[in-house]
C-alpha positions as CSV (number, residue, x, y, z in Angstrom):
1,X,-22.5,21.3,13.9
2,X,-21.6,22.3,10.5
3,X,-18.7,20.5,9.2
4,X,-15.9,22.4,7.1
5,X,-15.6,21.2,3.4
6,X,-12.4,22.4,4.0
7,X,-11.2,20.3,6.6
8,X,-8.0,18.5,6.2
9,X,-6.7,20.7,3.2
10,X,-3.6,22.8,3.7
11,X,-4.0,26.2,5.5
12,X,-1.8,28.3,3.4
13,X,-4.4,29.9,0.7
14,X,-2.2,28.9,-2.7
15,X,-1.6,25.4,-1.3
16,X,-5.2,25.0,-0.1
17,X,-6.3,26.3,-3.9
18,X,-4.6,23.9,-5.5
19,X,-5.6,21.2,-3.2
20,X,-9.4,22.0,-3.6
21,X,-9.0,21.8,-7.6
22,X,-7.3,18.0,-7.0
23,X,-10.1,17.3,-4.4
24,X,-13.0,18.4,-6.5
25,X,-11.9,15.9,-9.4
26,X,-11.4,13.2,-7.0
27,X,-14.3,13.5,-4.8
28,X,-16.8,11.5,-6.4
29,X,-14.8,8.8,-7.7
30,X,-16.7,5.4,-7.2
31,X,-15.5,3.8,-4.1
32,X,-13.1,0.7,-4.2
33,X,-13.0,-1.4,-0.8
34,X,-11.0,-3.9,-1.3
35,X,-10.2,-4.8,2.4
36,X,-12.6,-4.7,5.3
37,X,-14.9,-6.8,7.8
38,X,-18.2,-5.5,6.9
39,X,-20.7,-8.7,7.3
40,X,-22.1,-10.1,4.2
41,X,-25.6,-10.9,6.1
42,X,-26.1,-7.5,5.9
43,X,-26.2,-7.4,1.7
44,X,-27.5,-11.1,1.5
45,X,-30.7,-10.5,3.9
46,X,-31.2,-6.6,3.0
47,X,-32.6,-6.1,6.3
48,X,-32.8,-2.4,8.2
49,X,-30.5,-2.1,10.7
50,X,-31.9,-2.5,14.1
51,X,-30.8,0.8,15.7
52,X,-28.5,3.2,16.1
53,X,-26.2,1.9,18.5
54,X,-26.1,-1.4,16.7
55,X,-25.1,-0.1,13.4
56,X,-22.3,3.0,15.0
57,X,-21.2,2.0,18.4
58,X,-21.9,-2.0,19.4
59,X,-19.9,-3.3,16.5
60,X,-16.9,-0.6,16.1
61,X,-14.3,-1.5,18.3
62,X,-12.7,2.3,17.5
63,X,-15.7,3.4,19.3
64,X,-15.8,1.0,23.1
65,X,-12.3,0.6,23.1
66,X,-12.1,4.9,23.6
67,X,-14.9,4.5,25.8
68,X,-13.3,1.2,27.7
69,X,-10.1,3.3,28.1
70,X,-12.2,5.6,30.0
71,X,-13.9,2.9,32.7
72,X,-17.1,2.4,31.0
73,X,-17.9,-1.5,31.0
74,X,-18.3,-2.8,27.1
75,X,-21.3,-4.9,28.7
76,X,-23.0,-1.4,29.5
77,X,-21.7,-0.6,25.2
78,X,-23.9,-3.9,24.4
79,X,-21.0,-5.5,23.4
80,X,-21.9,-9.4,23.1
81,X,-20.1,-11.9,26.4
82,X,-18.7,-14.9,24.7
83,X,-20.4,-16.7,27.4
84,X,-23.7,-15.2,26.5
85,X,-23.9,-13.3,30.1
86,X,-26.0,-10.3,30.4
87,X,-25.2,-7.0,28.9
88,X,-27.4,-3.9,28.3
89,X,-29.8,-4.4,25.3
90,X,-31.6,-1.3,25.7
91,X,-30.4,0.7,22.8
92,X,-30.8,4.1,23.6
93,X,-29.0,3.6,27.0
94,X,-26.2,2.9,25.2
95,X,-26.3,5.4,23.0
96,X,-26.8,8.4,25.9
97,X,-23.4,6.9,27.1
98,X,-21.7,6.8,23.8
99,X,-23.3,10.6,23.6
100,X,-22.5,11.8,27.3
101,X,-18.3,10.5,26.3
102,X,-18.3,12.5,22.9
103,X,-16.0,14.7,24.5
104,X,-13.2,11.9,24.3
105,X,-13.5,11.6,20.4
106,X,-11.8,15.6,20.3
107,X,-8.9,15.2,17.7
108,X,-9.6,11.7,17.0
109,X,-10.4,10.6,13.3
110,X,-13.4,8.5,14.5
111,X,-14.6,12.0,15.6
112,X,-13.6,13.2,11.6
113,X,-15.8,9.7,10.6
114,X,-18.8,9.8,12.3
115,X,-19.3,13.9,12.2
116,X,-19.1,13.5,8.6
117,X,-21.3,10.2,9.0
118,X,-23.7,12.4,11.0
119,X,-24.1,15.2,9.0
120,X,-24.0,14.0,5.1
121,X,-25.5,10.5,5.5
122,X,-28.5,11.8,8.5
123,X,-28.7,14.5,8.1
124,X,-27.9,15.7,11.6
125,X,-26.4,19.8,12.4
126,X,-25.6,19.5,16.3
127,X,-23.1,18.4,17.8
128,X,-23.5,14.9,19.4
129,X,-23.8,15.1,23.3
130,X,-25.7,14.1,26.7
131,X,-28.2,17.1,25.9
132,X,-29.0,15.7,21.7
133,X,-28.3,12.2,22.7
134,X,-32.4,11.4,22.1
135,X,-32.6,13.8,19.7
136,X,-29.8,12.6,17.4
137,X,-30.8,8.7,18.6
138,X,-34.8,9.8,16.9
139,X,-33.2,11.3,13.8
140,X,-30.7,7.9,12.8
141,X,-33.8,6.0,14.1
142,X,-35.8,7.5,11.9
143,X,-34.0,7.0,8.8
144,X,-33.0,3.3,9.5
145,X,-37.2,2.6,9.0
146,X,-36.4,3.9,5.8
147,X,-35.9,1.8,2.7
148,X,-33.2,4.0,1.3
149,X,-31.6,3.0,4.5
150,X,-31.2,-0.7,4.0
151,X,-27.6,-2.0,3.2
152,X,-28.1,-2.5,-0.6
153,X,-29.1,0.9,-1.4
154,X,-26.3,2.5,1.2
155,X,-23.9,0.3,-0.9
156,X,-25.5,2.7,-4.3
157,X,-25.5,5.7,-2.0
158,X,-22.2,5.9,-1.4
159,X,-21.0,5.1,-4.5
160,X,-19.1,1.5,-4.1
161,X,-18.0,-0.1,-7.2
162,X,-16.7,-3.0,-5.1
163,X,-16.5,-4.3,-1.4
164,X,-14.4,-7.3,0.2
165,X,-15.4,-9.0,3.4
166,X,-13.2,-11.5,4.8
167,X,-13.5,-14.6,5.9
168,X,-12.2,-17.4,7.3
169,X,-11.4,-20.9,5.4
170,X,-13.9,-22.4,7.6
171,X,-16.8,-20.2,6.6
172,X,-19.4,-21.8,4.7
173,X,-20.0,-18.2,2.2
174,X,-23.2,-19.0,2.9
175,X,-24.3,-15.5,3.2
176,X,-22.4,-14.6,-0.2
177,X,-24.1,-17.3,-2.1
178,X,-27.3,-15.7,-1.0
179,X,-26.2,-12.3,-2.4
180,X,-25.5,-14.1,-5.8
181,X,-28.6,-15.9,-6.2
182,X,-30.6,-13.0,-5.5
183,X,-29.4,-11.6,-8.1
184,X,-28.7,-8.0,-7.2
185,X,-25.5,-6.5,-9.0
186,X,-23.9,-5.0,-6.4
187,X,-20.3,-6.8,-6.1
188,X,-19.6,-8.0,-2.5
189,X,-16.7,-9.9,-2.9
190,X,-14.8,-12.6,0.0
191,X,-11.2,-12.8,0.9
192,X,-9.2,-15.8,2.3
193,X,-8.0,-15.3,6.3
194,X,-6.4,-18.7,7.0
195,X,-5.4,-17.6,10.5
196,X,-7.4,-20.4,12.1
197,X,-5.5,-22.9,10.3
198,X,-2.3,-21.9,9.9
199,X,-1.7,-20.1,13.3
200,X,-1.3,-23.2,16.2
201,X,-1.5,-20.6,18.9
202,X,-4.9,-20.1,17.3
203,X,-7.5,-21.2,19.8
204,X,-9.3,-24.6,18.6
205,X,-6.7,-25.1,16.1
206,X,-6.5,-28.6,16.2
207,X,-10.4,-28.8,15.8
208,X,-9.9,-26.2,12.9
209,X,-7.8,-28.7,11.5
210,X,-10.4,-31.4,11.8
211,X,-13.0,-29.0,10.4
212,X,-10.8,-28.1,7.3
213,X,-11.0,-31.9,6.7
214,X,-14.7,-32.3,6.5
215,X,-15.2,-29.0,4.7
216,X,-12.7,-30.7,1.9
217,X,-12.4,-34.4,2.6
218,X,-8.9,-34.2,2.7
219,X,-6.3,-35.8,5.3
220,X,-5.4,-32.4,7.2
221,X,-3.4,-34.4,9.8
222,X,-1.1,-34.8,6.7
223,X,1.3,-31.9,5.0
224,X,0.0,-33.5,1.7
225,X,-3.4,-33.2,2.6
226,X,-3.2,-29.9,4.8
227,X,-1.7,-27.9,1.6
228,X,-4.7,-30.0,-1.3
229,X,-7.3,-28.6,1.6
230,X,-6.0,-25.1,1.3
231,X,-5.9,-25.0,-2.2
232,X,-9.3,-26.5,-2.3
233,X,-10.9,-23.7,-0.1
234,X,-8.7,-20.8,-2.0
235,X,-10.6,-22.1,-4.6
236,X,-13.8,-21.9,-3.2
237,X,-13.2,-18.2,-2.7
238,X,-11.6,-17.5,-5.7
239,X,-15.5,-18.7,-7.2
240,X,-17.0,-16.2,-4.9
241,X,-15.3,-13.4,-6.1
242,X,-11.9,-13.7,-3.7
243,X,-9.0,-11.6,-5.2
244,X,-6.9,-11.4,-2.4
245,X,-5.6,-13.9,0.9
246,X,-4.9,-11.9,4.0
247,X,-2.8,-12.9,7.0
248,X,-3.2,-11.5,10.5
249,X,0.1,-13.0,11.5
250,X,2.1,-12.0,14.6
251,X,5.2,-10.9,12.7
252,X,6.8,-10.8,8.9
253,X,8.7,-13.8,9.7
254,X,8.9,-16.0,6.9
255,X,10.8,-19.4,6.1
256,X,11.7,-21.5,3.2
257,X,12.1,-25.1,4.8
258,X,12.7,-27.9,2.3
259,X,10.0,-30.3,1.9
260,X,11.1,-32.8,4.1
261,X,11.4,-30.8,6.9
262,X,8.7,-28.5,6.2
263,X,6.4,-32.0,6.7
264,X,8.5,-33.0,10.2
265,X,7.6,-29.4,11.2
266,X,4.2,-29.7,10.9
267,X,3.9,-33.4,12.1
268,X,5.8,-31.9,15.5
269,X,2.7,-28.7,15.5
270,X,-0.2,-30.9,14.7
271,X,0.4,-33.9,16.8
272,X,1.1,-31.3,20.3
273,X,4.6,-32.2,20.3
274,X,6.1,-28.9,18.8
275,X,9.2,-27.7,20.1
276,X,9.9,-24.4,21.5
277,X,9.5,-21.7,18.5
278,X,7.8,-24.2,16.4
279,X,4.5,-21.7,15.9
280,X,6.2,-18.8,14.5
281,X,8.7,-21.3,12.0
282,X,5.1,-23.1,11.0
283,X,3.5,-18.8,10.6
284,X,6.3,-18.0,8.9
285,X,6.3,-21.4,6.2
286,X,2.8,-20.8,5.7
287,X,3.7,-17.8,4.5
288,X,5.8,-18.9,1.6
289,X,3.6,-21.9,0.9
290,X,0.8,-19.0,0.6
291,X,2.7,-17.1,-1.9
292,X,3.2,-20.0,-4.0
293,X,-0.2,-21.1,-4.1
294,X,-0.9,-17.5,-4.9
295,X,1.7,-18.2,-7.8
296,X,-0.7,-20.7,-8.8
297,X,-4.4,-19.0,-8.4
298,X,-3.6,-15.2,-9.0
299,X,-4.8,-14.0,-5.5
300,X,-2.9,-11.3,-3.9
301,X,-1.7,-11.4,-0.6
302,X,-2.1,-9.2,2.2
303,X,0.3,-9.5,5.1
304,X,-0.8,-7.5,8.4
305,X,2.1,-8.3,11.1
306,X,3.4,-6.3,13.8
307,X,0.3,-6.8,16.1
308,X,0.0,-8.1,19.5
309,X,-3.3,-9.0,19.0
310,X,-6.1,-9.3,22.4
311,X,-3.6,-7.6,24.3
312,X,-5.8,-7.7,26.9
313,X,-6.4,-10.9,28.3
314,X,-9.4,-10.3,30.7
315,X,-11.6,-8.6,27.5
316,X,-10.5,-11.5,25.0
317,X,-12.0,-13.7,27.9
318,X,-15.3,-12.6,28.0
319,X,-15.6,-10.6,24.9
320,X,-13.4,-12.9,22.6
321,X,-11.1,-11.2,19.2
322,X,-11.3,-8.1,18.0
323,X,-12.5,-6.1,20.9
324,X,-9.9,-3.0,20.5
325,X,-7.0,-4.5,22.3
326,X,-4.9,-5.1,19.4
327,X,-1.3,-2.8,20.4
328,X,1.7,-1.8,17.9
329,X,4.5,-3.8,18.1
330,X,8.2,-3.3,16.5
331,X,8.5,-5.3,13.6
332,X,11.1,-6.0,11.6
333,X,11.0,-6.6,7.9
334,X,14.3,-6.6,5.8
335,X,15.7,-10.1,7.3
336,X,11.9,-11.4,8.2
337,X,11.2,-11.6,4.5
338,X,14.8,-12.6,3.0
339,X,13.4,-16.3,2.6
340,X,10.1,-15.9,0.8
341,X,11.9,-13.3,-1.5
342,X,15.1,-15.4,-1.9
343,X,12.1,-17.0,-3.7
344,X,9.7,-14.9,-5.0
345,X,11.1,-11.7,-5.0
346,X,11.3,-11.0,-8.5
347,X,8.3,-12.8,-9.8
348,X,6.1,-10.1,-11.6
349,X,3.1,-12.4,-11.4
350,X,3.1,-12.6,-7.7
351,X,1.6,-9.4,-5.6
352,X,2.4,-8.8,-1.7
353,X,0.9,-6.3,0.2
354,X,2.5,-5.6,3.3
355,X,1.1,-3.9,5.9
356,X,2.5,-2.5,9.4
357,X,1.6,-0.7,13.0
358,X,5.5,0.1,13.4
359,X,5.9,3.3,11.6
360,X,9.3,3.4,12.0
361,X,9.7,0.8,9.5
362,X,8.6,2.7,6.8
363,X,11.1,4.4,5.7
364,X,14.0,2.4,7.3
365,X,12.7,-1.0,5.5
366,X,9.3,-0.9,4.0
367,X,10.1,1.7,1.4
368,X,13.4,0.5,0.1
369,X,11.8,-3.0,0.1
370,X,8.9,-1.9,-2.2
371,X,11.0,0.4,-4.2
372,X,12.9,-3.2,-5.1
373,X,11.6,-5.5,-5.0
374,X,8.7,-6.3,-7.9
375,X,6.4,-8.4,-6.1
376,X,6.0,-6.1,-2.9
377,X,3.5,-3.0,-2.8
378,X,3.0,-1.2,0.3
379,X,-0.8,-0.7,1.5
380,X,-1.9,2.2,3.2
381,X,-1.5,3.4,7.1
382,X,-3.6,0.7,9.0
383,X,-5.1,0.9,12.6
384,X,-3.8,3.9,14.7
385,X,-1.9,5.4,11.7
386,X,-5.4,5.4,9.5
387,X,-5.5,9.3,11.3
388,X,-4.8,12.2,8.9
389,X,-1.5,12.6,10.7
390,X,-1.1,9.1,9.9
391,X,-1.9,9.6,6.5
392,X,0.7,12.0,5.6
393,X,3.6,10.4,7.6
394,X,2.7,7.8,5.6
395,X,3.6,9.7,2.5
396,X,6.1,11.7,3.7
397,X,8.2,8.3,5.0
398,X,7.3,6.3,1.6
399,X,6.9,8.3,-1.1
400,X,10.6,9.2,-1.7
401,X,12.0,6.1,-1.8
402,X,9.3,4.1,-2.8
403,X,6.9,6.1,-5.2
404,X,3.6,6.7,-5.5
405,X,3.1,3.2,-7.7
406,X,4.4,0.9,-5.3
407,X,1.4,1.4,-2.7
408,X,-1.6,0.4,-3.6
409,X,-4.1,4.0,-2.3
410,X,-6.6,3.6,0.2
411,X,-8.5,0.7,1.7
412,X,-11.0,1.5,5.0
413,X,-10.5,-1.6,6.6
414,X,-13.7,-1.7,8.8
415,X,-16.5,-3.1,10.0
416,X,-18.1,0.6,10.6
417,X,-20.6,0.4,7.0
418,X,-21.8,3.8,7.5
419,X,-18.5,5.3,8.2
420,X,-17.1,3.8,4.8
421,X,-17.4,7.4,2.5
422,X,-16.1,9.5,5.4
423,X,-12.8,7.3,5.6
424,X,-12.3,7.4,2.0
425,X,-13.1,11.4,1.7
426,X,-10.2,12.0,4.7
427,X,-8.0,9.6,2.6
428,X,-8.5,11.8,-0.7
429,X,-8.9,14.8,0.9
430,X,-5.2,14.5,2.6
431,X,-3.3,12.8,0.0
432,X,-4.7,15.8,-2.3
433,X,-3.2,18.0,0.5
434,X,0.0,16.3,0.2
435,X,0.3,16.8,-3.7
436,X,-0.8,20.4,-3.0
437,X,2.4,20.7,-1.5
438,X,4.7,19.1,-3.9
439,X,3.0,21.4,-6.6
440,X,3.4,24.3,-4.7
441,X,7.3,23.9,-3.8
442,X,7.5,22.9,-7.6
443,X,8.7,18.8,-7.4
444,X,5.2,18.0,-9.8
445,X,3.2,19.9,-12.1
446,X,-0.4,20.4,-11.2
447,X,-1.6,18.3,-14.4
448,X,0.7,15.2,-13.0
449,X,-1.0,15.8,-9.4
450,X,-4.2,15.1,-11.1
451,X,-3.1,11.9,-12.3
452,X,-1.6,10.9,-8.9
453,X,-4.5,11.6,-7.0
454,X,-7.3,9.8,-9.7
455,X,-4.8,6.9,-9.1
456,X,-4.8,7.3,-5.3
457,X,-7.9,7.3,-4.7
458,X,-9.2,4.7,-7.2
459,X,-6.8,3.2,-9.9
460,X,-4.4,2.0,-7.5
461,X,-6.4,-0.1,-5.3
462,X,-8.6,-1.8,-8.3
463,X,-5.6,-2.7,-10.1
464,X,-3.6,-4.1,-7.0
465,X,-6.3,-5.7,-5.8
466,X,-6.9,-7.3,-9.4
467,X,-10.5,-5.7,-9.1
């Protein structure tokens, strides 16, 4: 297994020329993460990684989730029961089944990640199967023991100027003030997820609630003291690096309720007696209330709608969130965000990110709302559309109506650490592609394709991100 360094770039020769002279320029660009769920224990404690299977298959839910679809049980994948039942712990069990269903990667771009990851990061030439499962298990084992394999140098290795984690308002940043008093430079930043507390079909919400009020001592059974508690914890973030909120909310839906009845809305949620449609009129003011507090403290927001999330009811049972089932959904946007930009819209100080699994909203909605609108950017193809086909719909649906400079490049959005450079390199590797093309059929000169690309694949993000 010897992977092509010119995979992904066009196939006609000029276009492919011209796309390798972007790439080369680009390829080594420091790496700007500025969304993602890698776990800060990993950067605060600087401990190896246990084992293969822990580090590329247990906690990658674009790994069991192919695998699930196939009939293999995620507690034969090691993945943890929320009622702490038995699953396999032997870690090279699971990784001969993760190696005996490679096949089922063909064509995927987790196959594109983790060849990549393979090859440049382990230094691994066959091709993963039943037959090299021990053999490719020994090599990654091998270089785990390592020291150059612990999470702070990877962080070096790959060449990350800056990394977010997100977490929830409830979190303690425990593991982030460890990484600060240790005093090691790397910059592993936090972002704010208020799901748990503003989302009452959140499970535990009301306990959230009560939890928000002893992380902040103030009255969170009151609209007063539910917003002062918010602020308090954005706060907290913002002094741990935070640059960004990001909201995992069902849809775009947002409202502008006066005061008055914005408080009798959340009396009726918070005291059980909410009326039908309540939740998604509380989402959707807590999403205006979020862009004005980001009025207030500078963080951007990130909006990720359009997901039914645990989709599958039996896994969120015993395996909880997160687990793979999250499915596309339509989602609309142009009427779903009248109200917070009836407000907002034009305020240059404010910075929306908005995110979608509906393609089909990209160029009937999403594009002509970014083009527009100055507080509204457009991040990158998320989830199933994070696939180099993905990738260039992406740009083919956005970039005429839109721009380039009203997205915001590339974020990886994972909790897959060693699959971090590979995702960037297909991202860079495509959009150079891309610009190829519009060089080559003469809409941009090749000097202003250079420009695009150095601001794809690193200007962009740092600046929207306020990095």
């Amino acid at each position: 297994m010897l992977i092509s360094d010119d995979r992904l770039l066009p196939a006609d020769p000029a276009t492919r020329a011209i796309a390798r002279r972007l790439y080369e320029a680009v390829r080594h660009l420091p790496i700007i993460s500025p969304h993602g769920h890698t776990d800060p224990r990993w950067f605060a404690e600087n401990e190896h990684f246990p084992d293969p299977a822990q580090l590329l298959v247990v906690p990658d839910h674009y790994v069991f989730r192919m695998l699930h679809s196939q009939g293999v049980r995620l507690e034969d994948l090691g993945v943890p029961r929320r009622d702490g039942g038995p699953v396999e712990t032997d870690p090279r069990a699971i990784w001969r089944r993760f190696a005996a269903h490679w096949h089922l990667f063909r064509g995927t771009p987790t196959r594109l990640w983790l060849d990549q990851t393979f090859q440049d990061l382990f230094g691994i030439d066959v091709r993963l199967s039943a037959d090299t499962a021990d053999e490719t298990y020994d090599a990654i084992a091998g270089c785990l023991a390592r020291d150059e394999f612990r999470p702070r140098a990877l962080y070096e290795r790959f060449n990350i100027e800056v990394i977010a984690t997100t977490e929830s308002p409830l979190d303690d940043l425990k593991w982030h003030a460890m990484i600060r008093a240790s005093g090691w430079p790397g910059r592993v930043v936090t972002a704010y997820r208020p799901d748990p507390v503003v989302d009452p079909d959140f499970e535990g919400f009301a306990a959230n609630l009560d939890r928000l009020a002893d992380m902040t001592g103030e009255d969170t059974r009151s609209w007063r003291g539910y917003l002062a508690a918010h602020r308090a914890r954005r706060a907290v973030f913002q002094s741990f690096g935070a640059t960004a909120t990001d909201h995992g909310h069902p849809t775009a839906r947002t409202a502008n309720l006066g005061p008055a009845e914005a408080e009798r809305l959340f009396d009726r949620v918070v005291s059980g007696r909410g009326e039908a449609g309540d939740a998604e009129l509380f989402r959707a003011q807590m999403l205006t209330e979020m862009a004005r507090m980001s009025l207030d403290d500078g963080l951007v927001m990130q909006i990720h709608p359009g997901s039914f999330r645990n989709h599958d009811a039996s896994v969120f049972a015993r395996f909880g969130r997160d687990k793979g089932a999250d499915i596309p959904m339509p989602t609309g946007y142009v009427e779903a965000l009248k109200p917070l930009l009836d407000a907002f819209g034009a305020e240059r100080d404010l910075s929306v990110i908005l995110f979608t699994l509906d393609e089909t909203a990209y160029s009937r909605e999403l594009a002509p709302l970014a083009g527009h609108y100055p507080c509204l950017k457009l991040g990158p193809a998320w989830w199933f559309f994070d696939s180099p086909e993905g990738m260039r719909r992406y740009r083919e649906l956005v970039t005429e109506t839109a721009g380039f400079y009203n997205t915001v490049g590339f974020n990886d959005d994972t909790r897959a650490f060693p699959s971090i450079p590979a995702r960037h390199d297909v991202s860079r590797r495509v959009d150079c592609g891309f610009l190829a093309n519009l060089v080559v059929t003469h809409r941009l000169d090749e000097d202003e394709a250079h420009a695009v690309a150095h601001d794809l694949a690193y200007r962009l993000a740092k600046e929207a991100y306020r990095l």
